[in-house]
C-alpha positions, 0 to 999 in steps of 0.5 A: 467519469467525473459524471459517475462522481456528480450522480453519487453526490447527487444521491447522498443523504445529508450525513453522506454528504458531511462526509465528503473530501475536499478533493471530490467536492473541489471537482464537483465545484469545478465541474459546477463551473464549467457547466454553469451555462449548460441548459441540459444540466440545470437540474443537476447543477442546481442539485450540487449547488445545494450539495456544495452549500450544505458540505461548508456547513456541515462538513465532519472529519473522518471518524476516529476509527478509521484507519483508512484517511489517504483518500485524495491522491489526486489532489495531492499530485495537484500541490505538488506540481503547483509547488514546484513552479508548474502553474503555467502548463497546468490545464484549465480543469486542475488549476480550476479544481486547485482554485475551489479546494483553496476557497472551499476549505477557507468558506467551510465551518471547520477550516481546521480539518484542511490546515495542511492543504490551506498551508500548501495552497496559501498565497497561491489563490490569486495566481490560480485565478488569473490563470484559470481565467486566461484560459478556455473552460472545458465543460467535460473537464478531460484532464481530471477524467484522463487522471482519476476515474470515478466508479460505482459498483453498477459500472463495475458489474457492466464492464466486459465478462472475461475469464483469466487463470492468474490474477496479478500474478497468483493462481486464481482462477475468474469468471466475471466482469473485469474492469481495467483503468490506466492511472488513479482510480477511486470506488465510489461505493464498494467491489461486488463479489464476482467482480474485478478491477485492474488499476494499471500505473496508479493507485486505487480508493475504495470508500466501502467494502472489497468483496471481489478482486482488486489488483493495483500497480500503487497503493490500495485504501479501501475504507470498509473491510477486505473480505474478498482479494487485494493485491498492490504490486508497489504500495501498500494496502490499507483496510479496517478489517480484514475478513475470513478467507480475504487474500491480502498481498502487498508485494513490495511494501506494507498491510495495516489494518485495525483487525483481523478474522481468519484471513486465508492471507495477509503478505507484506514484504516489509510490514504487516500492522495490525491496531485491534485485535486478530483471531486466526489466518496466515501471516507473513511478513518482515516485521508483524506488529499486533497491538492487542492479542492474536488468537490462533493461526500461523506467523511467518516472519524473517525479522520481527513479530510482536503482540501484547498477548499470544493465545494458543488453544487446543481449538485454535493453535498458534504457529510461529516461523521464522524464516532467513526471508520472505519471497513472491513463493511465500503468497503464491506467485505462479512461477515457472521452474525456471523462475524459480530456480532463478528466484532461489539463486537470487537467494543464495546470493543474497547469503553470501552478499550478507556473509561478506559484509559481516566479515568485513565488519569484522575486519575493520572492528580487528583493524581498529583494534590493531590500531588502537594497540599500536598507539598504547604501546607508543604511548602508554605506560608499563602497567598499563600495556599489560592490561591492556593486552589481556584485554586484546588477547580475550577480544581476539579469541572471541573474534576467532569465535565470531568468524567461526560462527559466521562459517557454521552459519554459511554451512548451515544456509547451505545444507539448507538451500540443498534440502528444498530446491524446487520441485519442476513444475508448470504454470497449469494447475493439476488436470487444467487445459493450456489456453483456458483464459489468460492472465492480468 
């Protein structure tokens, strides 16, 4: 795989290569390296020589707009371990690509764009170097290909042609190549549309645009625009723009993205940020932020949504829900009607968990008070008490109220959870055949 980063590399102009992170070039200078004796790769080792060379002087930071700049989660896994004592049974090709990220940055013509991984690294340099020369160098660098895979659009296209009736869980019916990796994968170039990739147990980095699919167990940071689908099951999903008809869904945590053009779907469970401006598309999230304006289209939100203008046309209406809470049925989840029943269950416990909590909030402020009362009618004075226990008496009339309230509300949940329990359903779509494809 680390070939596949080598080959691109090797293709890029001078700006392309001005642009590179610190951990790609730290890998090609590793893999430089371990193949400096290799007759059968001279061309390509003196191509990356040259590459090398030219990024430590002409090495650029990310462009201001971008939003996207978490692209090295290999790297960071690397500092980590070193920082917690694990140099010793770190392998040849990680402490060798920790060893070239240090001098690397230290070489190029801006040091001040790796301050934070020059500070992680520092006193580190001489450690990593006995111990990268007490051990074998491996010329395929197996570890990092074991951890991080490296992918360009055409090795996508080629993986194997399968057919599937769910995509991570969401009714979407495919054709196409599918290419599935367990651990850190990073798109050197972009996702062709009728294509998908699958990331088991990692993350996923895209450096250009998302035209197919694209599911992770981690976090998703795409550079480019998402115009095709995205889905994290546990981190977030990054992106500049999120097009028309783009299905963005993070399950467990957040969408950011500087703008926004009719998405069919844009989920977060917690968050969803949006830094520019957003026309059209369906929303739902916890908390929705939109910096600038949002134009038209539909909001549903359980806690809060914020922009600096709301435009609603006749063109383009603007709908804004509030709802108790968000859930896997608010993005589409395929489920059975078990599942679901246990999905509204799960629900209807969570209301009567917060029910409880709020009266017991109510308890202890009552318990309060009742102390307080005790302690000023053993030591305060006569005029005083008499104040003080008007007082008391308003509190404890609103407090009736308070509790009077939270039963209407539990009533109100109630009647609610009544109106829309689930319709049975199966998990074939209308007029589709069991056994069609499967599922990933």
């Amino acid at each position: 795989m680390v070939e596949s980063l080598i080959n691109h590399v090797l293709a890029l102009s001078d700006e392309g290569v001005a642009r590179i992170s610190l951990e790609d070039i730290s890998v090609c200078a590793a893999w430089l390296y371990a193949n400096q004796e290799n007759v059968d790769l001279s061309d390509q080792y003196t191509g990356i020589r040259e590459k090398m060379d030219l990024w430590t002087r002409t090495v650029k930071g990310e462009p201001p707009t971008l939003i996207c700049t978490r692209q090295q989660p290999f790297l960071r896994a690397l500092i980590d371990k070193l920082q917690s004592n694990q140099l010793s049974s770190m392998p040849y090709d990680e402490v060798s690509m920790l060893f070239f990220a240090s001098a690397l940055a230290r070489r190029s013509e801006r040091p001040d764009l790796f301050a934070r991984p020059m500070k992680c690294l520092e006193g580190f340099e001489k450690a990593l170097l006995e111990r990268r020369n007490s051990l074998e160098a491996l010329s395929d660098l197996p570890n990092i290909n074991d951890s991080i895979c490296y992918l360009s659009s055409n090795e996508i296209m080629a993986a194997e042609r399968r057919e599937i009736k769910t995509f991570a869980g969401i009714h979407s019916p495919f054709l196409g190549p599918i290419f599935q990796f367990k651990g850190n994968v990073k798109i050197l170039d972009q996702v062709p549309d009728g294509t998908a990739v699958v990331v088991e147990e990692g993350s996923c980095c895209i450096k250009g645009n998302v035209f197919g699919m694209v599911a992770t167990t981690g976090s998703c940071e795409v550079q480019g625009d998402i115009a095709g689908m995205v889905i994290a099951r546990k981190g977030h999903v990054r992106c500049q723009t999120i097009r028309n008809m783009a299905y963005v869904v993070s399950k467990l945590s957040s969408v950011y993205c500087s703008g926004s053009q009719t998405p069919r779907m844009v989920f977060g469970m917690e968050d969803i940020k949006v830094l520019g401006p957003a026309r059209g598309g369906r929303y739902a999230a916890r908390n929705i932020e939109f910096a600038t304006e949002i134009q038209g289209g539909e909001i549903y939100c359980s806690k809060t949504v914020k922009a600096k203008k709301y435009i609603c046309t006749d063109r383009e209406l603007l709908s804004i829900c509030l709802k108790r809470s968000l859930s896997s049925s608010d993005y589409g989840e395929s489920m059975t009607f078990q599942g679901q029943r246990l999905l509204n269950n799960a629900l209807h416990y969570h209301q009567i968990l917060k029910g409880q909590n709020d009266l017991l909030k109510l308890a202890q402020n009552e318990e309060e008070d009742y102390a307080s009362s005790i302690l000023l009618h053993l030591l305060g004075e006569k005029d005083m008490r008499s104040q003080v226990e008007k007082l008391q008496h308003i509190g404890r009339r609103i407090t009736f109220l308070e509790r009077l309230l939270l039963f209407v509300n539990s009533i109100g949940n109630t009647l609610e959870e009544q109106l829309n329990l689930p319709e049975e359903h199966t998990d074939e779509p209308k007029g589709g055949k069991r056994g069609a494809g499967k599922e990933i």
